[in-house]
C-alpha positions as CSV (number, residue, x, y, z in Angstrom):
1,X,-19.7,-72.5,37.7
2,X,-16.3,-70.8,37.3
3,X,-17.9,-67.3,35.5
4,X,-20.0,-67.5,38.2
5,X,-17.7,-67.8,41.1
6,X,-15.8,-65.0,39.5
7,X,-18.2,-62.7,39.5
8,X,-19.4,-63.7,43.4
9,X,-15.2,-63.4,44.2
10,X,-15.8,-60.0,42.1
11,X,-18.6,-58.7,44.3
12,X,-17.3,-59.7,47.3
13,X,-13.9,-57.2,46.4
14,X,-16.8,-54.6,44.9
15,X,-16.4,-50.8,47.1
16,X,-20.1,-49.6,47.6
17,X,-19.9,-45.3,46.9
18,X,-20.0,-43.3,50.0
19,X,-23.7,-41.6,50.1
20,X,-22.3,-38.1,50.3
21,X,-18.8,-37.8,49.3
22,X,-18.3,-38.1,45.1
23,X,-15.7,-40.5,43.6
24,X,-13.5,-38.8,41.1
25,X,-11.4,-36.7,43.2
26,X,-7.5,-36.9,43.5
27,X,-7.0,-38.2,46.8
28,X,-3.3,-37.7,48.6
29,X,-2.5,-39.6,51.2
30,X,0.7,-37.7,53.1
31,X,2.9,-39.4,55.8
32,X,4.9,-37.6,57.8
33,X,7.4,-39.6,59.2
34,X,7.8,-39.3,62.7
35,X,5.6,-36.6,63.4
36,X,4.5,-36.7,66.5
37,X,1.9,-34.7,68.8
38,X,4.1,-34.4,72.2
39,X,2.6,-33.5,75.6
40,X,6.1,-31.6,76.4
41,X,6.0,-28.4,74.0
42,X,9.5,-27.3,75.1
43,X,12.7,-26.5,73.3
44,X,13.7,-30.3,72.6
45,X,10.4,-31.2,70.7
46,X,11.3,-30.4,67.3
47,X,7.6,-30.6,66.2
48,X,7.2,-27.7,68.4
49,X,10.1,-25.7,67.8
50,X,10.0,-25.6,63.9
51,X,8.2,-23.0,62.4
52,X,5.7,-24.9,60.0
53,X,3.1,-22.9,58.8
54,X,1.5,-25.3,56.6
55,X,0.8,-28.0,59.7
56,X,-0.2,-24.8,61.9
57,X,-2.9,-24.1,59.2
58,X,-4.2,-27.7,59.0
59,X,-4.6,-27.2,63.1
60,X,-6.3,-23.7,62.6
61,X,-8.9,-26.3,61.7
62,X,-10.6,-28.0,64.6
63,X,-13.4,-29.6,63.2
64,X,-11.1,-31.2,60.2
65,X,-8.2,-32.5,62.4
66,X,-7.9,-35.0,65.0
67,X,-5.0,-37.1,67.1
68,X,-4.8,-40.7,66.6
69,X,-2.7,-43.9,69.1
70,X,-0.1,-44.6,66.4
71,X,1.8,-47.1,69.3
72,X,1.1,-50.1,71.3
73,X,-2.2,-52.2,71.2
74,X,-3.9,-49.4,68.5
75,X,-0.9,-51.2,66.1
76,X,-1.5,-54.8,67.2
77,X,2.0,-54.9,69.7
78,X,2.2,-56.4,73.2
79,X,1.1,-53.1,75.3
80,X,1.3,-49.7,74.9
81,X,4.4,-49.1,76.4
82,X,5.3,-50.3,73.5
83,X,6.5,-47.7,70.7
84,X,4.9,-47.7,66.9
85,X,7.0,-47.9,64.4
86,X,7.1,-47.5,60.9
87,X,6.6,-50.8,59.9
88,X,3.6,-52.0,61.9
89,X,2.4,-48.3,61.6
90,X,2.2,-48.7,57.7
91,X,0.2,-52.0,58.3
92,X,-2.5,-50.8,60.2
93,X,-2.3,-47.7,57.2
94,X,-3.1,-49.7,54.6
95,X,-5.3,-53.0,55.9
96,X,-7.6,-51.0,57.8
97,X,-7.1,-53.3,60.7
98,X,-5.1,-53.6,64.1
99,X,-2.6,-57.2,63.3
100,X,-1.3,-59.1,65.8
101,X,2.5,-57.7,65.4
102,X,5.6,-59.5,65.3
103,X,6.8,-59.2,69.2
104,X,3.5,-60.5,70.0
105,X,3.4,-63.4,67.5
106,X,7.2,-64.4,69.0
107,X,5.7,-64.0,72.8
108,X,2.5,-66.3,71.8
109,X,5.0,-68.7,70.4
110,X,7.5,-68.6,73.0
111,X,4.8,-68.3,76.1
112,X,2.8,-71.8,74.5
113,X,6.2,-73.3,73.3
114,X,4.9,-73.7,69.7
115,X,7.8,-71.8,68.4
116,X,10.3,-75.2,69.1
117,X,7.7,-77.7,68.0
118,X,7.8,-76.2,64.2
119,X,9.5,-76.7,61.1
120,X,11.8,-74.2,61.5
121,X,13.1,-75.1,65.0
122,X,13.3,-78.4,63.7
123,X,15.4,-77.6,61.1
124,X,18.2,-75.6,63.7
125,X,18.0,-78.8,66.2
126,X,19.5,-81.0,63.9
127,X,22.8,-78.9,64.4
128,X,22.7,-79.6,68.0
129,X,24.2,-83.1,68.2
130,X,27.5,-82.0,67.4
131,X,27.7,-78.6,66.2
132,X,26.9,-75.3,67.7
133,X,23.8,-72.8,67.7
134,X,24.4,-69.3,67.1
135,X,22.1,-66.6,68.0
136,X,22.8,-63.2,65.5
137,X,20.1,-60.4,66.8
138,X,20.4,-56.7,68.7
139,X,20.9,-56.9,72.4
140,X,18.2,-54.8,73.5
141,X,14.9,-54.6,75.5
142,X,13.9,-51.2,73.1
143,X,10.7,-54.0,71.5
144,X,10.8,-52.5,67.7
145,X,14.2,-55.2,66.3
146,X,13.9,-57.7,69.8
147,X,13.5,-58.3,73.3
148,X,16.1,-59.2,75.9
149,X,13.6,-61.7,77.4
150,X,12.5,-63.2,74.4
151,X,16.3,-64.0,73.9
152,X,16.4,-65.6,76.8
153,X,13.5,-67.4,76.5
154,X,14.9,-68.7,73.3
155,X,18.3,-69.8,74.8
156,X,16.8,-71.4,77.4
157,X,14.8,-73.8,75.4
158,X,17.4,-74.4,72.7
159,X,19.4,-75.4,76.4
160,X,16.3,-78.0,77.3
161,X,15.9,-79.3,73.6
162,X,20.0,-80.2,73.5
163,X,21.8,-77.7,72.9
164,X,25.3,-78.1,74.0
165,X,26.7,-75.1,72.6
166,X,25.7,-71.8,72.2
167,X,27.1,-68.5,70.9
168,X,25.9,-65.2,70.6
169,X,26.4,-62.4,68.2
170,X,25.1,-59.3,69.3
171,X,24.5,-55.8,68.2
172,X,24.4,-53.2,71.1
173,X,21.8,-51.0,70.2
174,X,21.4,-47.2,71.9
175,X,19.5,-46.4,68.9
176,X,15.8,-47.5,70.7
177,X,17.0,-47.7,74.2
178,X,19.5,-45.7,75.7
179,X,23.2,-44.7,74.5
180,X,25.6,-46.9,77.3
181,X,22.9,-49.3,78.0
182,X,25.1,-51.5,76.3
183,X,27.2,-52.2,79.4
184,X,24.2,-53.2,81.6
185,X,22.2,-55.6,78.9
186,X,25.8,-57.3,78.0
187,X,26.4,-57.6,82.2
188,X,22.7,-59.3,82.7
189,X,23.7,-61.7,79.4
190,X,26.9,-62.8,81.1
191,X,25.0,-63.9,84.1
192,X,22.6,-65.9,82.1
193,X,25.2,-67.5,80.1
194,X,27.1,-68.3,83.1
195,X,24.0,-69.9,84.9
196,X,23.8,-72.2,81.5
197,X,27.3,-72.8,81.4
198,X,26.4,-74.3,84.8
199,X,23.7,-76.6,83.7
200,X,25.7,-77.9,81.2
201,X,25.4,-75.5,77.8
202,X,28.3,-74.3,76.6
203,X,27.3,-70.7,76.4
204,X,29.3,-67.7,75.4
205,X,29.8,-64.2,73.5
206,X,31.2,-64.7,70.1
207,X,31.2,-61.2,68.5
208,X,29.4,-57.7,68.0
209,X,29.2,-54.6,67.4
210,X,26.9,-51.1,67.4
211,X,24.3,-52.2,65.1
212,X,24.1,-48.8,62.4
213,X,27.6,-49.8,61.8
214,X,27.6,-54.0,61.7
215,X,25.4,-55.9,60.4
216,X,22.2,-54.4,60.7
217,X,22.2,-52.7,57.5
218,X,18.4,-51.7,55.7
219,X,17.1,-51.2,51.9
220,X,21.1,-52.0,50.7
221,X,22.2,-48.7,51.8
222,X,25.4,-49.5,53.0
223,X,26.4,-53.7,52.5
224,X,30.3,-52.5,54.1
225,X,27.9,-52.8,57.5
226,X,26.9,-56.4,56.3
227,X,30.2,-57.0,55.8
228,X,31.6,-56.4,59.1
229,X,29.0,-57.7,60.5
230,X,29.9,-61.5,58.5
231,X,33.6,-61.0,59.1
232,X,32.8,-60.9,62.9
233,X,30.2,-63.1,63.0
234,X,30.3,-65.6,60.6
235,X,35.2,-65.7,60.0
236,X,36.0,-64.6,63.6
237,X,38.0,-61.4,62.0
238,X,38.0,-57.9,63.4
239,X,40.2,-55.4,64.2
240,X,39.1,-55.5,67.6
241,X,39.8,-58.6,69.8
242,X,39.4,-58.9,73.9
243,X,38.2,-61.7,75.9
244,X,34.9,-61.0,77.0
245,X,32.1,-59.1,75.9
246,X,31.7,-56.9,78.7
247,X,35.6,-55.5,78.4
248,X,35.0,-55.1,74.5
249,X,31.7,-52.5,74.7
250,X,33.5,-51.3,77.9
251,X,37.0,-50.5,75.8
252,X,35.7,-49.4,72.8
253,X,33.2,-46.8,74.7
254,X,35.7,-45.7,76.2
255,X,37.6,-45.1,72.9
256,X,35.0,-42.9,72.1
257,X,32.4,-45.0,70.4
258,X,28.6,-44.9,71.0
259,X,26.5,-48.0,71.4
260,X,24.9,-47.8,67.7
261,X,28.0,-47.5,66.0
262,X,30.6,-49.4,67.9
263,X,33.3,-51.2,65.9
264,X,33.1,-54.9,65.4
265,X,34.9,-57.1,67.8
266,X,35.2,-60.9,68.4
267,X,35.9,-62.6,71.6
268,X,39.0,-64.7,71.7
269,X,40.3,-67.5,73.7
270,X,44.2,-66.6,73.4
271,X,44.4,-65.7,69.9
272,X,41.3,-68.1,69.5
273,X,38.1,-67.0,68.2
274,X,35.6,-68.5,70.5
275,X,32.8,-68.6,67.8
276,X,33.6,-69.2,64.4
277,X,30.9,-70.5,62.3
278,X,31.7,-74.0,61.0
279,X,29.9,-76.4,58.4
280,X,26.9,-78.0,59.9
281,X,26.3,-75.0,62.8
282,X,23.1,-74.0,63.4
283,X,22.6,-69.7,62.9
284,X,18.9,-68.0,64.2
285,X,18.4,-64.5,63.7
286,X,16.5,-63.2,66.6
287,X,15.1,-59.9,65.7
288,X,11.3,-59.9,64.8
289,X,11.5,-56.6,62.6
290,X,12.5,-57.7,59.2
291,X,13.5,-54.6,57.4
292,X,17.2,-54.8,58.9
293,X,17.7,-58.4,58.9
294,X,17.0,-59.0,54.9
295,X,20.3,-58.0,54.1
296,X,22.4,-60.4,56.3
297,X,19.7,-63.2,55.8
298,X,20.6,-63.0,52.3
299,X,24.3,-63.3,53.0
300,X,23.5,-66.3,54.8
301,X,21.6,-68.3,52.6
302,X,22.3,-66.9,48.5
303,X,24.3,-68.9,46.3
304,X,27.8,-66.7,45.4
305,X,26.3,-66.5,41.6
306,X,23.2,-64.6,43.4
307,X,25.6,-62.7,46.1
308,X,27.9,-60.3,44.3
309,X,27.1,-57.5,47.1
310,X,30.9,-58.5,48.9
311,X,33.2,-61.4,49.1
312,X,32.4,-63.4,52.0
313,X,35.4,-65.8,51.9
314,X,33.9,-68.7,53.5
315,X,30.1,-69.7,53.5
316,X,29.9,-72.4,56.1
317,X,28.1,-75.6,54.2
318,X,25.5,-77.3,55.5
319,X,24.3,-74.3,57.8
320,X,21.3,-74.7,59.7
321,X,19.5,-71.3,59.2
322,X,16.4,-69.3,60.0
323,X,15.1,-66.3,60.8
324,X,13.1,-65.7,64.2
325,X,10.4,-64.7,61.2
326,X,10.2,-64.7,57.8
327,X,11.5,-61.0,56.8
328,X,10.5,-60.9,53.4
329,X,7.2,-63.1,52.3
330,X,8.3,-62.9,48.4
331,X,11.7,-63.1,48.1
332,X,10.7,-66.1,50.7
333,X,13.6,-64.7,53.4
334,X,14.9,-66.6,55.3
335,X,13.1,-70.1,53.9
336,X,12.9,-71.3,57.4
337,X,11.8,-69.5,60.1
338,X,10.7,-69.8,63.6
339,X,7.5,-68.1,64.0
340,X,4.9,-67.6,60.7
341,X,4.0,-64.2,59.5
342,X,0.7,-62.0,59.7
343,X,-0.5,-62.6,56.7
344,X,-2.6,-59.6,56.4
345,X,-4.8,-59.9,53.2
346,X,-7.6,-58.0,51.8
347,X,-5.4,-54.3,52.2
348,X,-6.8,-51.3,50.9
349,X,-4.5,-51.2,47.8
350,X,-5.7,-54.5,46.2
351,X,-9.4,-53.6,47.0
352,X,-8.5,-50.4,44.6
353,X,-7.3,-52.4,41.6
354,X,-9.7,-54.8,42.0
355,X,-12.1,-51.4,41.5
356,X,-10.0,-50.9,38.7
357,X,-8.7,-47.4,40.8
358,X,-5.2,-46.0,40.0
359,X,-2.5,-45.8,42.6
360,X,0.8,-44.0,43.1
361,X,3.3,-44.5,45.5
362,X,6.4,-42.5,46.4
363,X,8.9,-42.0,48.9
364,X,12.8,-42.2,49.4
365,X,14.8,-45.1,49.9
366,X,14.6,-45.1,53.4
367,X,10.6,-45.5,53.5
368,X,10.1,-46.5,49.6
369,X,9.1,-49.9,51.4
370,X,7.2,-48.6,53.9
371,X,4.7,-46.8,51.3
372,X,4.6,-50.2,49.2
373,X,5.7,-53.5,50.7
374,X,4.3,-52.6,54.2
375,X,1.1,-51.0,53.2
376,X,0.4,-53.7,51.4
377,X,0.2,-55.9,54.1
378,X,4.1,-57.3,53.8
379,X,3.6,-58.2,50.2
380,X,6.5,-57.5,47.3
381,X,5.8,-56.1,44.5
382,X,2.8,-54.8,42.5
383,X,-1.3,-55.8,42.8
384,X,-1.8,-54.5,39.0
385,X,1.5,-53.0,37.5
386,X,-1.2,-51.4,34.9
387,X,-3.0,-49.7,37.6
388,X,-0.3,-48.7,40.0
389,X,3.0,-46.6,39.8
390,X,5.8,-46.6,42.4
391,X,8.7,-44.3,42.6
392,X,11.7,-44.7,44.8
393,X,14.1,-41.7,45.2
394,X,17.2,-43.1,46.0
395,X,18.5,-42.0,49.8
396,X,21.5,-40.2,51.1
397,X,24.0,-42.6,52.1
398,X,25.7,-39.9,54.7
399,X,24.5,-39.6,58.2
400,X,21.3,-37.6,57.9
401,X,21.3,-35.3,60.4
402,X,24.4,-33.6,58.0
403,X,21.8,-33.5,55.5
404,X,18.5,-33.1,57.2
405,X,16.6,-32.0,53.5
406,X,16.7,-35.2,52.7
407,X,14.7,-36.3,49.0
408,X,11.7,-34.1,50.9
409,X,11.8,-31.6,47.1
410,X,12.3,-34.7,44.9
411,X,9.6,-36.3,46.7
412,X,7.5,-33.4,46.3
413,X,8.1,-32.5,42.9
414,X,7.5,-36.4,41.9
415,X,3.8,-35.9,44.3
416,X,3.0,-32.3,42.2
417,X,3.9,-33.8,38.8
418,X,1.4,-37.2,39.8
419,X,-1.4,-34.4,41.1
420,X,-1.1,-32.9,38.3
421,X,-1.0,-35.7,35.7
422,X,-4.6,-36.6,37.2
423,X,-4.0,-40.1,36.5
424,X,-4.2,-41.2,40.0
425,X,-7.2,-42.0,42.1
426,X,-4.7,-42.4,45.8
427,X,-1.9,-40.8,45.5
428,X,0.5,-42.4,48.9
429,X,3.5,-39.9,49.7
430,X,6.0,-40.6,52.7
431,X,8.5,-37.8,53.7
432,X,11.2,-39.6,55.9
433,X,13.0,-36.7,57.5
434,X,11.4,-36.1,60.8
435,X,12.0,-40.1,62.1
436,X,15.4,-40.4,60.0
437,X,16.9,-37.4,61.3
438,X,14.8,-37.7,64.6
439,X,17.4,-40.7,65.0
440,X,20.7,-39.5,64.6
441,X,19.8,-37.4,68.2
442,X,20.4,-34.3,66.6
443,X,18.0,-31.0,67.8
444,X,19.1,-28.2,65.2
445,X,19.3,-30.6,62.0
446,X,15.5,-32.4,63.3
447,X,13.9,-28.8,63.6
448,X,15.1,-28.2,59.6
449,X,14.0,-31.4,59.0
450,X,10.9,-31.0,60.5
451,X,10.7,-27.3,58.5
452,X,12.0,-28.3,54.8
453,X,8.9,-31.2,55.1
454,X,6.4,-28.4,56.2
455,X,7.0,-26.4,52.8
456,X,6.9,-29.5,51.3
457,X,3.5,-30.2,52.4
458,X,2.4,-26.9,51.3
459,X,3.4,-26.9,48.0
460,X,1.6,-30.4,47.5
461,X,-1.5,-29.5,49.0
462,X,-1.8,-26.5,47.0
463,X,-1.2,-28.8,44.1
464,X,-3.7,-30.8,44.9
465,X,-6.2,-27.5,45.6
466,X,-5.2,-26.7,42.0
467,X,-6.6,-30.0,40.3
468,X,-9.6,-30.0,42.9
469,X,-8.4,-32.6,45.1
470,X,-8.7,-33.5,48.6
471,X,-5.9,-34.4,50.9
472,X,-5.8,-36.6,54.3
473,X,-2.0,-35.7,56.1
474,X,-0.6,-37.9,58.8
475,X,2.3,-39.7,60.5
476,X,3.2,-43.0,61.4
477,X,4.7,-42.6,64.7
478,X,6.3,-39.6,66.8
479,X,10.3,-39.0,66.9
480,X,11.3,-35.9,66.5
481,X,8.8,-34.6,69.0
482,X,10.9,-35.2,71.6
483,X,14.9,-35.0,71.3
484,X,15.7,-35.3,75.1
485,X,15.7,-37.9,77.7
486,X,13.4,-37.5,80.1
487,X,12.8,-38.2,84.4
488,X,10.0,-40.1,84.5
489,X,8.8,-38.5,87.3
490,X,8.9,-35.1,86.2
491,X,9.9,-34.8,83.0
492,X,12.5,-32.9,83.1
493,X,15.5,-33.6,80.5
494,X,18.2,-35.9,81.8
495,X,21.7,-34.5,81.6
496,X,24.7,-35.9,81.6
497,X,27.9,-35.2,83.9
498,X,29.0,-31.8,81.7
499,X,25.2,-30.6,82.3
500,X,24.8,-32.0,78.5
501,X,21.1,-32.7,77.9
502,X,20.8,-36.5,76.8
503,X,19.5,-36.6,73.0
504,X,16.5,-39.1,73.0
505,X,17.0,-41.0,69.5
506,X,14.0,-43.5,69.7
507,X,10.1,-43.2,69.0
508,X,8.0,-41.6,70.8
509,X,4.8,-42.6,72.2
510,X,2.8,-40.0,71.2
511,X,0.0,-40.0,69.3
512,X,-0.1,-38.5,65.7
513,X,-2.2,-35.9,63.4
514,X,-5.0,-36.7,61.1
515,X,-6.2,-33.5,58.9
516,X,-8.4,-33.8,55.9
517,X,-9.5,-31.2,53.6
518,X,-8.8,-29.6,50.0
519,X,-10.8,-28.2,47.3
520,X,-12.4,-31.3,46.1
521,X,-14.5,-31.1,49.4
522,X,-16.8,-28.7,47.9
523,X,-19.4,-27.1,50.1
524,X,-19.5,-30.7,51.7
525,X,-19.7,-30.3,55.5
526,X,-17.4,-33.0,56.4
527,X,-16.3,-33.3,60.1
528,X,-14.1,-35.8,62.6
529,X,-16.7,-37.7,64.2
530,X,-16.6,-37.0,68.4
531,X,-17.3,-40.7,69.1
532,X,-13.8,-42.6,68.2
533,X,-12.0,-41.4,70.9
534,X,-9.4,-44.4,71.3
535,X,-9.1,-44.2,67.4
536,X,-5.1,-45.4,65.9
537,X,-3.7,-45.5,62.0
538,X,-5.9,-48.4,61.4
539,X,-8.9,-46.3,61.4
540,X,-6.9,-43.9,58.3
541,X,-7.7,-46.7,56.2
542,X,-11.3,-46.6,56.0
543,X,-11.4,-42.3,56.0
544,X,-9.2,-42.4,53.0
545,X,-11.8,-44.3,51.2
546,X,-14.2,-42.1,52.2
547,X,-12.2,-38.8,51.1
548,X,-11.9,-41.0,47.6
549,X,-16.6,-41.3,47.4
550,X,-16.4,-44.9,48.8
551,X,-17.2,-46.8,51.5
552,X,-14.4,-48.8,53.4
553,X,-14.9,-53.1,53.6
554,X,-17.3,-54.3,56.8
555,X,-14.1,-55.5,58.2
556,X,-12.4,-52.3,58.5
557,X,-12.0,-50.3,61.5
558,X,-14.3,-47.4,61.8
559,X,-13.9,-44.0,59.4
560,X,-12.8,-41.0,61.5
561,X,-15.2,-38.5,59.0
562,X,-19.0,-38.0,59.0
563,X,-20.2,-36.3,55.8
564,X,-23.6,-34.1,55.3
């Protein structure tokens, strides 16, 4: 029975060969991060403005290249006002398939009220009989980290369940929303604290800060952030004290400090903190994107022996903590949470091994896990260490716009050297520059970032021309295609009162490139199909299998190619 099961389980993982296209090619897989296709070709898209030759040529072919929706419902979030981002865009890269995403998991739970009926809620509501709930998260409506409402949302039932006192911890964000939106989203949470102070919840602002500089560090870049963050939060100590939320952003903007990298501050009654954490409180982080809430999860729940990453004085006991979701399915972070994950199974990587097909992986810090654990469907570590090989370049810890190059020649020289080596069936590179830079607002230092990746690209895919190969280049999500906020009536780039242009730092929601070609096409005439017009990442998955002389799973979204 069990040789036989093994070999069914075998057969049901077995990748049928592609009719036309031959297996046995070196197959890269390029992300370029950010990238976007822009409907404004002006002088704030960076795309536009870079000289990249290498791209340029890739467009010079129209039957080999296409667009693709890398944002809203084509990724599996609420609606496509919604931005990609590089998370859910790595998903849909490597399952094949468009996943319910986590701002739409958190509204189903909220919306049916199954998110305060589970273990995880359950676990927080035992704080509520006599200690307080605090709620750690960014205070934002940009939908990548959270939502305003679904904070609300959340308040409001924690209010109905029994909870008699609330605080709030929150991040000001500027980063996917405007810079000085602060002022307005900590305004409309004052009125909605005030309006539960009045039906009995005591409800207040604890602490916060701009969330690149507290708390809301990724990938251990910088754990000072997580420090200030849990010195604020979690002590009550900051250099900055005031006695409400909405004079703290309001001062400390007008010292001169943008929303994403305010200073932290804690509210105080007197000399009082208002929101210490104590033993037996109850603590929910309430962003839905896990890559910048490991970090302080693990703060809150390692043991010291396991936490030698800064001294955090005090660890309340007996803390009641979750996570809105789980942020990291193998390192099981946080243990309780509020809403389960997508488990996304069956991903193209593990489909490879299980064909015994050899995969290497490598970007930079910054999107080492996006190449990796995202791609793999939210999954640590390897499928088959023997098969696969993943390099991370360690990132830049210094604002990136002062050094826009980035790891792009590291990156590229590990890509050439893995080409060459012809060990590798997919070869998955990620070059972070255009969305890292694309963030720090700034034009000149995203149109070099945008240029040192293009003659990156080039000298890979002529790497990969060299050994025969064939090559499938994309992106993940647009940023640096547009730097400048725009009317949305015209278009037109908002300015401020000097006549300043205002630097756009978020996603875009354009859609992305898809080119295929290289040597190891042959004489083969192989085309975009004209029939896949709503096509998004998820339908990558499938063409890269192709490109590699298989057929994709049944499950899979469509392939992009045909092939004669």
């Amino acid at each position: 029975g069990a040789v036989k099961d093994d070999m069914a389980e075998g057969n049901a993982w077995r990748l049928k060969k592609h009719k036309v296209l031959p297996t046995g090619k070196t197959v890269v897989v390029c992300v370029l991060d950010g990238f976007g296709e822009n409907k404004y070709k002006d002088e704030y898209n960076a795309v536009h403005v870079a000289r990249t030759p290498h791209v340029d040529r890739l467009l010079a072919e129209p039957s080999r290249h296409r667009f693709v929706q890398a944002h809203g419902k084509a990724v599996g979030l609420p609606t496509d006002d919604d931005m990609g981002n590089s998370e859910v865009g790595h998903n849909a890269l490597g399952s094949g398939k468009v996943i319910a995403q986590g701002a739409s998991l958190v509204d189903a739970g909220l919306a049916s009220g199954s998110i305060f009926e589970g273990d995880g809620f359950r676990h927080v509501q035992a704080c509520f009989a006599s200690g307080t709930l605090h709620l750690v998260g960014l205070l934002s409506s940009g939908g990548v980290h959270s939502r305003y409402d679904q904070l609300l949302a959340l308040m409001k039932g924690a209010a109905a369940r029994g909870c008699k006192r609330l605080r709030l911890h929150v991040l000001t964000d500027g980063r996917d929303v405007a810079d000085g939106s602060s002022l307005e989203y900590v305004a409309a949470l004052e009125r909605d604290l005030a309006d539960l102070r009045a039906a009995g919840c005591d409800a207040r602002v604890a602490s916060g800060g701009g969330r690149m500089h507290v708390t809301m560090d990724r990938y251990e870049a910088d754990w000072a952030i997580v420090e200030r963050g849990w010195r604020a939060h979690v002590l009550g100590e900051a250099p900055h004290k005031f006695p409400t939320a909405l004079e703290a952003v309001t001062s400390l903007r007008q010292a001169g400090a943008n929303d994403q990298f305010l200073p932290p501050f804690v509210i105080v009654d007197g000399d009082t903190p208002v929101g210490k954490m104590a033993d037996g409180d109850g603590v929910v982080l309430f962003n839905f994107r896990s890559d910048r809430m490991v970090e302080i999860s693990k703060a809150f729940e390692y043991a010291d022996a396991d936490f030698p990453f800064f001294d955090r004085v005090r660890v309340p006991k007996d803390l009641r903590f979750a996570g809105i979701m789980q942020y990291d399915g193998d390192l099981h972070l946080p243990t309780h949470y509020l809403v389960p994950p997508p488990l996304i199974t069956r991903t193209s990587g593990e489909y490879m091994v299980r064909n015994g097909l050899r995969i290497f992986a490598c970007s930079e810090t910054q999107k080492f896990g996006h190449v990796t654990f995202f791609w793999n469907g939210n999954r640590s570590g390897y499928f088959d260490e023997a098969l696969e090989t993943y390099v991370e370049i360690p990132s830049d810890t210094c604002p990136f716009n002062e050094k826009p190059d980035m790891k792009a020649r590291e990156i590229t020289e590990a890509g050439i050297a893995a080409v060459r080596s012809q060990q590798y069936d997919l070869i998955r590179i990620n070059y972070a520059n255009p969305d890292m830079v694309g963030h720090t607002g700034d034009l000149a230092a995203s149109v070099r970032a945008c240029e040192v990746v293009d003659a990156c690209l080039g000298e890979l895919l002529e790497a990969v021309d060299a050994v025969g190969g064939v090559f499938l280049v994309t992106s993940d999500h647009g940023n640096a295609d547009d730097m400048a906020q725009r009317s949305k009536k015209t278009g037109q780039p908002l300015t401020d009162g000097e006549g300043k242009v205002l630097a756009l730092t978020s996603h875009t929601l354009s859609p992305v490139l898809v080119a295929v070609g290289g040597k190891g096409l042959g004489d083969k005439q192989v085309t975009m199909r004209t029939d896949l017009p709503n096509a998004g990442l998820a339908n990558i998955t499938a063409t890269f299998f192709n490109l590699m002389g298989y057929e994709a799973p049944e499950d899979y979204e469509p392939t992009l190619i045909q092939a004669e």
